[in-house]
C-alpha positions in Angstrom: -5.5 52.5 97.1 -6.3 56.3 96.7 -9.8 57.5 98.7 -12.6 57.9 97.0 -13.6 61.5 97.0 -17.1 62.4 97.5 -18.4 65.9 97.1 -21.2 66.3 99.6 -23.7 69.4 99.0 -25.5 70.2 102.4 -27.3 73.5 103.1 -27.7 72.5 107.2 -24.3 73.2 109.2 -24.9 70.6 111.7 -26.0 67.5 109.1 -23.1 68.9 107.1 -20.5 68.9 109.5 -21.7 65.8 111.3 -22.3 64.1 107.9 -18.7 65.0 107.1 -17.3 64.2 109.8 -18.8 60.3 109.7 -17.8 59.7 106.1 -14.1 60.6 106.8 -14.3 58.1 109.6 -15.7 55.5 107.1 -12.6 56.3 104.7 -13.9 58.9 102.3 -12.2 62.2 101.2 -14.8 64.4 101.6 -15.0 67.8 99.9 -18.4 69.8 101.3 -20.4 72.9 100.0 -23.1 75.4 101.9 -25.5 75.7 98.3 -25.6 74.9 94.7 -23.4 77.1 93.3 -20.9 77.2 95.7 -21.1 72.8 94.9 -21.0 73.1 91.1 -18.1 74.9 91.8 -16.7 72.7 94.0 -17.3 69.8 91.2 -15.5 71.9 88.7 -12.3 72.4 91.0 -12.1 69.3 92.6 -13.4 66.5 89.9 -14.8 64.1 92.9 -15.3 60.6 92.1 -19.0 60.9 93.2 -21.7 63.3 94.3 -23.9 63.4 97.6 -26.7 66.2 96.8 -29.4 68.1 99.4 -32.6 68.3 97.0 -33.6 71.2 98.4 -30.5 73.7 98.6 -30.6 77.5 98.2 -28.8 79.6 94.9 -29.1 76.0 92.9 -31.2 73.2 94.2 -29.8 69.6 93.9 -32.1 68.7 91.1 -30.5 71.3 88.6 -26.8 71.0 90.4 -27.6 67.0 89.3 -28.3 68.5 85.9 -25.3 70.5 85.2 -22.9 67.3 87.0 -24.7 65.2 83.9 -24.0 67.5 81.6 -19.9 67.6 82.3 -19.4 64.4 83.9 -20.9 60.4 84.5 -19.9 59.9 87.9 -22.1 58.4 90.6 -24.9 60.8 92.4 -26.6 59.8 95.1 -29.7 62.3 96.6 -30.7 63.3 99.8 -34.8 63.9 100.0 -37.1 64.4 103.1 -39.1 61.4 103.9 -42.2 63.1 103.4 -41.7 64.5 99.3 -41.8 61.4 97.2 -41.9 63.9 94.0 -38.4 64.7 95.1 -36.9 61.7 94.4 -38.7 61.1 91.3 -37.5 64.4 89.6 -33.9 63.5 91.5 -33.6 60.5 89.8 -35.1 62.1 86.6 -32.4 64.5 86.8 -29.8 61.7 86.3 -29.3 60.8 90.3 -28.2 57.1 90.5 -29.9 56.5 93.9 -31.4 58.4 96.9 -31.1 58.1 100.9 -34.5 59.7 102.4 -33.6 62.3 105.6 -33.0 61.2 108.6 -30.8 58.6 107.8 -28.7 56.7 110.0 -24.5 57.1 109.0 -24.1 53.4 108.5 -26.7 53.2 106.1 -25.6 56.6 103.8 -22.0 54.8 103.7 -23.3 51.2 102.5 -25.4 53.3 100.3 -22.6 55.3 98.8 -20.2 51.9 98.4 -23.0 50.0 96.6 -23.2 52.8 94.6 -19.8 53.2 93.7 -19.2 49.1 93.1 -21.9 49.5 90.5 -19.9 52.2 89.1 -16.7 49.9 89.2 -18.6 47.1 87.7 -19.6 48.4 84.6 -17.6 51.9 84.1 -19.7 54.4 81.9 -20.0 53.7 78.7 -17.7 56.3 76.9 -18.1 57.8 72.9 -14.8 56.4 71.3 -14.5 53.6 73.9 -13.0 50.4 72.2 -14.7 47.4 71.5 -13.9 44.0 72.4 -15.9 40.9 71.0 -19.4 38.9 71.8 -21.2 42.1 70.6 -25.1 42.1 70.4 -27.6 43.7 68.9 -31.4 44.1 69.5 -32.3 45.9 66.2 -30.5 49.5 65.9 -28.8 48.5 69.1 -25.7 47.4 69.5 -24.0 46.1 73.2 -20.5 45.1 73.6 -20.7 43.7 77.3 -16.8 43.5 77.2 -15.7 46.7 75.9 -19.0 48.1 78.2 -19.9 50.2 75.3 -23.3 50.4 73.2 -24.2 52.5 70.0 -27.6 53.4 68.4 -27.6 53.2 65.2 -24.2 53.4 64.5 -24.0 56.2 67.4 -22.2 56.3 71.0 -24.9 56.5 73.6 -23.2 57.5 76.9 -24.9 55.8 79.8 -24.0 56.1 83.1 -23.0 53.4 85.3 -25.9 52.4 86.7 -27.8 52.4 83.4 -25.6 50.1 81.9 -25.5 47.8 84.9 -29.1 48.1 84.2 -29.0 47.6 80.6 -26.6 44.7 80.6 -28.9 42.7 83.2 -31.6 42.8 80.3 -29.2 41.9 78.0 -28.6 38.9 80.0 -32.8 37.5 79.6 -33.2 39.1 76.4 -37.2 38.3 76.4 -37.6 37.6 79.9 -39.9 39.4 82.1 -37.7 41.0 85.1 -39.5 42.1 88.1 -38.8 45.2 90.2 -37.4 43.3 92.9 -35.0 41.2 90.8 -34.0 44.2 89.4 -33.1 46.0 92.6 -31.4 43.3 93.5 -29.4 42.8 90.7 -28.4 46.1 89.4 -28.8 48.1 92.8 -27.1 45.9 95.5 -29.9 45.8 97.6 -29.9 43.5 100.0 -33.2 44.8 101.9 -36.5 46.8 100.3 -35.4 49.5 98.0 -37.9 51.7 96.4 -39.3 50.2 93.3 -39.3 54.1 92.2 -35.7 54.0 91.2 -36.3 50.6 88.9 -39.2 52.9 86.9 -36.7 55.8 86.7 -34.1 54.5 85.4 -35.6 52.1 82.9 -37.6 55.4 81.2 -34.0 57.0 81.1 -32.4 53.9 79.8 -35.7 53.9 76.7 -35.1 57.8 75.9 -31.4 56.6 74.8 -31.8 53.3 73.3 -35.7 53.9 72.0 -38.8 54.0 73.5 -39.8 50.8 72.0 -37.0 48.8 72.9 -38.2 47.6 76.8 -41.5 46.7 77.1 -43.6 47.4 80.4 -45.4 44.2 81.7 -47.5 45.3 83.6 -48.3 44.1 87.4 -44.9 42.1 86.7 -42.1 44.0 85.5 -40.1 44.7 82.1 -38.4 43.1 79.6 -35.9 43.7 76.7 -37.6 43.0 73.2 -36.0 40.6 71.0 -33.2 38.3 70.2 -29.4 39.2 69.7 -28.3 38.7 66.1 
């Protein structure tokens, strides 16, 4: 089985070169740049299979580098924030980040991070314009879900998701009606087997309405969310 490559975007030498130096150990091919520019670059030339991003990082920060990665490509991104700057992570994940690790983090955890990350990925690939189809399609109104062919169209449209947002999408799918909570959620669609951040859940829900309408998941609040109707 080929390594997974991971592009990890670091503006401090020593995390950097330490950080580097651990995920090789752990089995990754890791390709590393200094700043933004010099990473989007490095995205460009190498085509990784995932993306470990510095928020703050000078010539691009990781929030835009995030942005122009969407733009080109669906792979997994994972963030790196300081503990202390919650509104990093939000806009991160905003952005189109998958996940976050919050600075200092301990080497173990970065590389369970990264594989959870990269089963969801595996699980349910991105959802590709064109993708074919395969049976046991639903719909919820203008929205269509083919859980085998892992694609979904809006109103007769592609919507390209990323991996994570199917995953996310798909768990709905599974309760249509039912009120998820945060943690069931985290659990389900983010592999986490110890507190995450209920942040990511809110996220990545709002992404998931701005592609498959606003309307479609409704906010319970004080309990979670749920996806609105039947499938026809």
């Amino acid at each position: 089985m080929a390594e997974t490559h991971v592009l990890f975007v670091e503006d401090d030498d020593v995390i950097r070169e330490a950080t580097q130096l651990s995920l090789e150990r752990d089995g990754f091919r890791v390709t590393v740049a200094a700043d933004g520019r010099a990473g989007w670059e490095r995205f460009r030339s190498a085509r990784p299979d995932m993306a470990l991003l510095d928020v703050m990082l000078p010539g691009m920060n990781g929030v835009s580098l995030c942005r122009r990665i969407r733009e080109d490509s669906l792979i997994p991104v994972l963030m790196l924030s300081a503990r202390d700057d919650p509104v990093d992570i939000v806009v991160g994940l905003e952005a189109g980040a998958d996940d976050y690790v919050t600075k200092p983090f301990d080497s173990a955890v970065l590389a369970a991070r990264i594989r959870a990350v990269l089963r969801r990925a595996q699980a349910a690939p991105p959802a590709e314009p064109g993708a074919g189809g395969g049976g046991g399609a639903l719909r919820f109104g203008d929205v269509e879900i083919d859980p085998e062919g892992v694609r979904v169209l809006r109103g007769g449209e592609p919507v390209a998701l990323t991996p994570t947002e199917m995953r996310l999408l798909l768990r709905f799918a599974e309760s249509p009606g039912a009120v998820l909570s945060r943690d069931v959620l985290l659990e389900s669609v983010w592999d986490y087997e110890w507190g995450g951040d209920t942040r990511v859940v809110d996220v990545h829900v709002q992404r998931l309405r701005n592609k498959i309408g606003a309307g479609r998941i409704e906010t319970v609040r004080g309990f979670g969310y749920k996806l609105l109707g039947r499938p026809e």
